[in-house]
N, C-alpha and C positions, 0 to 999 in steps of 0.2 A: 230232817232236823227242825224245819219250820213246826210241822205239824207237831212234834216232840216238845217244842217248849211253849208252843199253845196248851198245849194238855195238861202242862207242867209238870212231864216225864224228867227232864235233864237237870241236877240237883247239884247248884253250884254251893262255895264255900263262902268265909265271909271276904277274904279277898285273892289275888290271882294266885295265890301260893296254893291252892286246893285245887286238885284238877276235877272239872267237870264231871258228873259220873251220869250214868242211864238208870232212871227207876225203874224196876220190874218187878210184877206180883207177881204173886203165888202164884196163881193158874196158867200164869205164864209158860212158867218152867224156864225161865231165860230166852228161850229160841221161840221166838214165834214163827220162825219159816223152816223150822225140823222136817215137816213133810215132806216139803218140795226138798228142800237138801237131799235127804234119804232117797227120794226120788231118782232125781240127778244123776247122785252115786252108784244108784242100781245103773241106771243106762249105761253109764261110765264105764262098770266091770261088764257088760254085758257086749259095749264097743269094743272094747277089747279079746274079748273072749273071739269075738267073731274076728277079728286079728289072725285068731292062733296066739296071742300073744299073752305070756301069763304074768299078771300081776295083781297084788291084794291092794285094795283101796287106791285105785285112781281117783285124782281130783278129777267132776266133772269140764267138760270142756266148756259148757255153758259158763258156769261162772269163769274160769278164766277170762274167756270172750269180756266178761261183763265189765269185769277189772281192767282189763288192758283197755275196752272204750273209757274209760272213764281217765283213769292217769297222765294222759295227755291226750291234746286234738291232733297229734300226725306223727307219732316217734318212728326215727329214721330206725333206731338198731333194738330190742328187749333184748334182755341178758337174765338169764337165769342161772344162780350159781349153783344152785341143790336140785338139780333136773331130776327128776324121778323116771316116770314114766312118756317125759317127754309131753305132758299137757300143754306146756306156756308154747311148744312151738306147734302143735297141732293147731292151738288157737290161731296164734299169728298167721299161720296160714290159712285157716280158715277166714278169716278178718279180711285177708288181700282179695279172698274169691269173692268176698263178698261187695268191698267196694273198689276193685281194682286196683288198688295200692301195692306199693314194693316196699314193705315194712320187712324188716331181717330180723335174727334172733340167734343167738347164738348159747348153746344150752351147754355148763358143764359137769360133770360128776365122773365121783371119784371110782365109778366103774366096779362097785363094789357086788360079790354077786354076780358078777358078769349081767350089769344091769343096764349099761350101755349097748354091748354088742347084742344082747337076748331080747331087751327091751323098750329103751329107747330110740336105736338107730332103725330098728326094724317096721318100729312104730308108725315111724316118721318118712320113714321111705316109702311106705302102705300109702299110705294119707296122698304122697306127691303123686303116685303111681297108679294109683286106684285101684290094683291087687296084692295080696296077701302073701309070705312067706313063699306057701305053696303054690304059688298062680293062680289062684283064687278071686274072682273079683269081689271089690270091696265097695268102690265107690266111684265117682266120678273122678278121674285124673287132675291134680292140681300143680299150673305151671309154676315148677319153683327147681332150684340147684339144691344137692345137699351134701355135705362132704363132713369127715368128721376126723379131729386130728387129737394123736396120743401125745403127752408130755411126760418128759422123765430125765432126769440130770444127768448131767455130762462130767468128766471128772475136774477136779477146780485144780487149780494152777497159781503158786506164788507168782512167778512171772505174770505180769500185769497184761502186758499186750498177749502172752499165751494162752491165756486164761481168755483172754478178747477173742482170740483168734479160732481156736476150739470152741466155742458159742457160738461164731457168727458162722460157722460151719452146719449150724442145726436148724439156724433163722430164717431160711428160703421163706418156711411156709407162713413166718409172720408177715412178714415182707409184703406174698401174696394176701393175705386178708388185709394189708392197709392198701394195694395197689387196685385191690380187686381181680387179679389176672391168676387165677386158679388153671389153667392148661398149660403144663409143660410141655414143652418144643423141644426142650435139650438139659442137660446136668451132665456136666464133666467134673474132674477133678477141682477143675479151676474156675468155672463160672457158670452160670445158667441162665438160660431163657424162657419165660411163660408170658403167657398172653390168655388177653378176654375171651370167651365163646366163638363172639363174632369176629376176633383178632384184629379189631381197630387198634388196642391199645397192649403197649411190650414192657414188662419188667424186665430188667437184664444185671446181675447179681456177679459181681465179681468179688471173689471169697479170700482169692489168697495173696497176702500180702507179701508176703516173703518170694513170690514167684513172678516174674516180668517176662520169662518166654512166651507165654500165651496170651500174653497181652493183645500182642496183632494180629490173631485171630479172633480174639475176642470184639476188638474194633470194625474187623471184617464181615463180622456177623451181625452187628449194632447198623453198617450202616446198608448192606443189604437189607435190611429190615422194612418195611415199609408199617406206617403208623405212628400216634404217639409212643413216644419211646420215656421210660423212666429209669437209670440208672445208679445201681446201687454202689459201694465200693467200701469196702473195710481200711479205717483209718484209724489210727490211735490219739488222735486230736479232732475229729470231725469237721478235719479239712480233707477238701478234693483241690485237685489242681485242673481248673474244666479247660483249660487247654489243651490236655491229654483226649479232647472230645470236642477241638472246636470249628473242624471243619464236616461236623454232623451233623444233620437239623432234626428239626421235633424232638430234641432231648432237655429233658429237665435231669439233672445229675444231682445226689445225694449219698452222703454219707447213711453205711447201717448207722442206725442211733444206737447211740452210745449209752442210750438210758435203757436199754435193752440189759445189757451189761450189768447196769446198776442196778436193776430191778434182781435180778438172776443173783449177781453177789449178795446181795440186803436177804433175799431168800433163804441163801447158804448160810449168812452169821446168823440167822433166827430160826434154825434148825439146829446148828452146833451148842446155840444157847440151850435149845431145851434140851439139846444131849447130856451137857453137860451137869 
């Protein structure tokens, strides 16, 4: 940019009401880095192809990389909502090999094409694995987790708390991505258990509110437990009563959020709107 308005490339207005624009000649052609793009892009489909894996115009991974160093100095989590072929998290993994870091990402799409199960997730599991679909080797193995979760509605409910209570039935797996404890140990009808890799740390999800007999095995299993413990419980006021858990230790007790809910309803009236 320095160099750009030394040159007197960048053609401002007469005051901040006129947004900045970029001169370019003619011989320009607008792109002056067309080559190397094109470039890029060949390697891009050509990474891929060695895959096994078919798709038209992948973004290269290089510029991702390029992008992602630059929009912050350390992000904990990138999110991509319009995942294609799964570049932004090939990068991020690439990024972590390269300076050690535990950057996450979390990629979604709407599966169109079967462009998640064909394309992206196969992609992405290549890259961690360092072999191909067919057992193929691809590349060097890169240490990372990868798990990938379907979303779809559940039927809504006038009753306020049933409507609660049928959602918080489906919400384990949010649960887990804010706890971090993706391994289940156990799912009954009435609660469940997961935990981290290394199993230092336990999420523990009691679901049903209308039900009290399984309560005291549910407690029984909380305190046999060994580890940080974090406790979930479905409530229609986003009170817990932690007496019901006070002669346990290492537990932090929490209500499912309740904004879970809210987000889910807000979703349903802004779909029946456009129905209507």
């Amino acid at each position: 940019m320095k160099s750009l308005l030394e040159s007197g490339r960048i053609l401002f207005g007469k005051d901040e009401n006129k947004q900045p624009e970029r001169k370019y000649f003619l011989e320009e052609n607008m792109f002056e880095n067309t080559p190397s793009i094109y470039e890029n892009a060949d390697s891009a489909d050509k990474m891929l192809k060695e895959m096994n894996i078919a798709f038209e115009y992948p973004k290269p991974v290089s510029e991702a990389i390029y992008v992602l160093s630059n929009i912050h100095p350390n992000p904990k989590i990138i999110m991509d909502f319009f995942a294609g072929s799964g570049t932004t998290g090939h990068a991020v993994l690439e990024l972590n090999k390269r300076d050690n870091r535990h950057r996450k990402f979390i990629l979604c799409t709407n599966n169109e094409n079967d462009i998640c199960t064909e394309v992206t997730y196969p992609r992405i599991h290549t890259v961690i694995n360092g072999r191909c679909q067919d057992g193929s080797e691809y590349d060097e193995e890169i240490c990372a987790n990868l798990m990938y979760y379907k979303t779809y509605f559940i039927k809504d409910s006038k009753d306020t708390d049933q409507a609660k209570y049928s959602l918080v039935e489906k919400v384990d797996e949010l649960l887990c991505i804010i706890e971090e404890t993706y391994v289940e140990k156990e799912r009954t009808k009435y609660y469940s258990h997961y935990e981290t890799l290394t199993g230092d740390k336990h999420t523990f999800i009691y679901s049903d509110y209308y039900s009290t007999e399984p309560f005291s095995d549910f407690i029984k299993l909380i305190d046999s437990t060994e580890g940080n413990k974090i406790i979930y419980m479905f409530s229609t006021d986003n009170i817990i009563d932690e007496k019901l858990f006070e002669n346990i230790n290492n537990v932090t007790i929490k209500p499912i959020p309740n904004k879970i809910y809210e987000i889910y309803k807000e979703i349903v009236e802004n779909i029946k709107r456009s129905e209507s």
